[in-house]
C-alpha positions as CSV (number, residue, x, y, z in Angstrom):
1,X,-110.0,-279.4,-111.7
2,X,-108.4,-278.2,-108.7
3,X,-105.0,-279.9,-107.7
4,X,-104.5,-279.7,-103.7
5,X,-100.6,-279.8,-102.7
6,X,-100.4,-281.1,-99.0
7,X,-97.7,-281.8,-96.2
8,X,-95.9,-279.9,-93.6
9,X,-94.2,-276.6,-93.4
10,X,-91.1,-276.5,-95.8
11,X,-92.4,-279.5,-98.2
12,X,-92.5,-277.0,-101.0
13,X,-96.2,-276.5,-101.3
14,X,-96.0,-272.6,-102.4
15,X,-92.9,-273.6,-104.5
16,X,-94.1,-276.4,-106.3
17,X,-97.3,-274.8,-106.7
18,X,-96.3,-271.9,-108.3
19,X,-94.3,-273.9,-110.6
20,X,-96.8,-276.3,-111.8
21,X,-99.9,-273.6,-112.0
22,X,-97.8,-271.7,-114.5
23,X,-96.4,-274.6,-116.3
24,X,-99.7,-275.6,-117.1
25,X,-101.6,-271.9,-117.2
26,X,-104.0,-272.5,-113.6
27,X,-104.5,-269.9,-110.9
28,X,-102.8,-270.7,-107.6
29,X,-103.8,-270.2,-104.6
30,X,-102.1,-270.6,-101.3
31,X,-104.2,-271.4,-98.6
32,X,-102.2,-269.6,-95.6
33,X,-103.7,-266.3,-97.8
34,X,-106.7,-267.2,-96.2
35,X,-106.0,-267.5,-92.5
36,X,-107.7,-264.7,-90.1
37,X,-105.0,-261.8,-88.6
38,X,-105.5,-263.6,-85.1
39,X,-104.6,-267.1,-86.6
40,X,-101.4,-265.1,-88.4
41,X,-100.3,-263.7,-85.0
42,X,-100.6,-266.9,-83.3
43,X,-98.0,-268.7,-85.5
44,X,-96.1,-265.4,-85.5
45,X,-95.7,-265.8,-82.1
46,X,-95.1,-270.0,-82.0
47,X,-98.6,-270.5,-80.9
48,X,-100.1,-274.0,-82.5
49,X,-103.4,-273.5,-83.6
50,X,-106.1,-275.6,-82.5
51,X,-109.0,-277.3,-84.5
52,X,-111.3,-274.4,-83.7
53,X,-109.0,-271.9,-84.9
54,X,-108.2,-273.7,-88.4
55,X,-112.5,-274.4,-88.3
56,X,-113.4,-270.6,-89.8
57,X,-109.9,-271.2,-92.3
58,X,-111.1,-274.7,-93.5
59,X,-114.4,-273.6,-93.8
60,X,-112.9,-270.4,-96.6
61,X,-111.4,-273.0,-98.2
62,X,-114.5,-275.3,-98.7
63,X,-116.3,-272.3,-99.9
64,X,-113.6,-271.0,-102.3
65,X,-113.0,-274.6,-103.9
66,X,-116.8,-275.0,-104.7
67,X,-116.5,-271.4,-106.5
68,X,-113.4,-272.3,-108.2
69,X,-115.8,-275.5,-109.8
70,X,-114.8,-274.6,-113.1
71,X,-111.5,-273.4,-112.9
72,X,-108.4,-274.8,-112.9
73,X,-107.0,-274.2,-109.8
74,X,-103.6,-274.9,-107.8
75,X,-104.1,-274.6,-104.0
76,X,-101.4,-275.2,-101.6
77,X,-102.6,-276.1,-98.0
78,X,-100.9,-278.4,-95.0
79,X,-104.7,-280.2,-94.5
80,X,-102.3,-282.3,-92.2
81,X,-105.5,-283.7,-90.9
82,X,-107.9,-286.4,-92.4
83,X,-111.0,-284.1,-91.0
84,X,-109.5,-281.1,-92.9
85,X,-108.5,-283.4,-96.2
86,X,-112.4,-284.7,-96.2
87,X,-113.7,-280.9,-96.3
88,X,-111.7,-280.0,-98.7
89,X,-111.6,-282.7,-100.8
90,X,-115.5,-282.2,-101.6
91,X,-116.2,-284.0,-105.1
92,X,-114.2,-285.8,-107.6
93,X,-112.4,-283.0,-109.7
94,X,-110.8,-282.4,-106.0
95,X,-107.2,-284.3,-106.5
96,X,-104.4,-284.4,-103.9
97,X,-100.7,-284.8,-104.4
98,X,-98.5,-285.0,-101.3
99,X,-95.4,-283.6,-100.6
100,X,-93.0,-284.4,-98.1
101,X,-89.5,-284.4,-97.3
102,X,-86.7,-285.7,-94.4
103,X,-86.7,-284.6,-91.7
104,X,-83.2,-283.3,-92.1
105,X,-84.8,-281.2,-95.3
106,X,-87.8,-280.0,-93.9
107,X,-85.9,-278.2,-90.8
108,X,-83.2,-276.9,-93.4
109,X,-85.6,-275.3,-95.7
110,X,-88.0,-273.4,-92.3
111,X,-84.1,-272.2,-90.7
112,X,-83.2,-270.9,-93.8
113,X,-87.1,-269.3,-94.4
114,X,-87.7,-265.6,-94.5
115,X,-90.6,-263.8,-94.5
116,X,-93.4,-265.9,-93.5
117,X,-94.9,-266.3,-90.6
118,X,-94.1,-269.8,-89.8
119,X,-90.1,-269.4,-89.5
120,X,-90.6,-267.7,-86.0
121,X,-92.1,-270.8,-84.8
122,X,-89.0,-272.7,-85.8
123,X,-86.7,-270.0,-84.1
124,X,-87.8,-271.8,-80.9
125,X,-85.3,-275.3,-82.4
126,X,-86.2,-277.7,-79.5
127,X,-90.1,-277.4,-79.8
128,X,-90.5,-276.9,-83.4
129,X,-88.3,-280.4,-83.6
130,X,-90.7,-282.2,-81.7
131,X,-94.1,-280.6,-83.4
132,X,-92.0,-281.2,-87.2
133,X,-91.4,-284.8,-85.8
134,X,-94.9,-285.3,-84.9
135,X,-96.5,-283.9,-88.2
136,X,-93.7,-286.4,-89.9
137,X,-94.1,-289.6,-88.0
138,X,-97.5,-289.8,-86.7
139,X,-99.5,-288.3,-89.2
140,X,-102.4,-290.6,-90.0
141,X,-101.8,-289.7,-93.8
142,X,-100.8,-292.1,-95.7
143,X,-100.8,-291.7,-99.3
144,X,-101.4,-293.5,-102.2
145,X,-100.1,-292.6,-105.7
146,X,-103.1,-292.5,-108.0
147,X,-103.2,-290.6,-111.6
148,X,-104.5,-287.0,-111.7
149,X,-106.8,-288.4,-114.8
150,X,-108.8,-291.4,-115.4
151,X,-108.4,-290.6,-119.3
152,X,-105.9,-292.5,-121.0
153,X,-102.6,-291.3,-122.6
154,X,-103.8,-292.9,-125.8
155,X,-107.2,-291.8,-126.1
């Protein structure tokens, strides 16, 4: 089974991850390992990326989830997107869990980031507002709670 951990920058995604692979003994992954230098350099310097620069990145992670088939995997990834949910999510041992946060919380947690890439795009506070309130309000995500297992707890 692989369990994929959306939502925005600062939701927790690496941090929950971590935590719940080890609780229960499963690889994680975190999908910004997977992103090309030039892709890295772009959010280094507070550059969005486009659709065709996240295609090659999506297109990893489609590859890697069909070899991790039968492993239990972790894998923490934004896949803000519909169109990057529905590649990834590619059979039914693919589950999602969404995380998300205020807004208030989300900016508090990229300020006080260090070391990763995405902080310097929130060093620019007026623009990285409006693209945080963006990713928060208009996403066309909208999830619904449903049970990582059809099995039952009795049986």
């Amino acid at each position: 089974m692989i369990i994929l951990l959306t939502g925005v920058s600062g939701a927790g995604k690496t941090t929950v991850g971590k935590l719940l692979a080890g609780t229960l003994g499963w690889q994680f992954e975190d999908a910004d390992s997977y992103h090309s230098a030039h892709n890295i350099a772009k959010m280094q310097a507070g550059i969005p990326l486009t659709d065709e620069d996240r295609k090659p990145w999506l297109d990893k992670l489609h590859e890697a989830i069909g070899l991790w088939r039968n492993d239990n995997v972790v894998l923490a990834c934004s896949a803000l997107k519909k169109s990057y949910r529905d590649l990834l999510i590619s059979g039914p041992d693919v589950k999602l869990v969404y995380l998300s946060g205020t807004y208030a919380l989300i900016l508090q947690r990229l300020v006080a980031r260090h070391g990763h890439y995405a902080h310097a795009a929130c060093s620019a506070a007026n623009s990285e507002r409006s693209n945080l309130r963006m990713a928060l309000w208009s996403s066309t995500f909208q999830p619904r709670p449903r049970p990582l297992s059809s099995k039952s707890e009795n049986g």
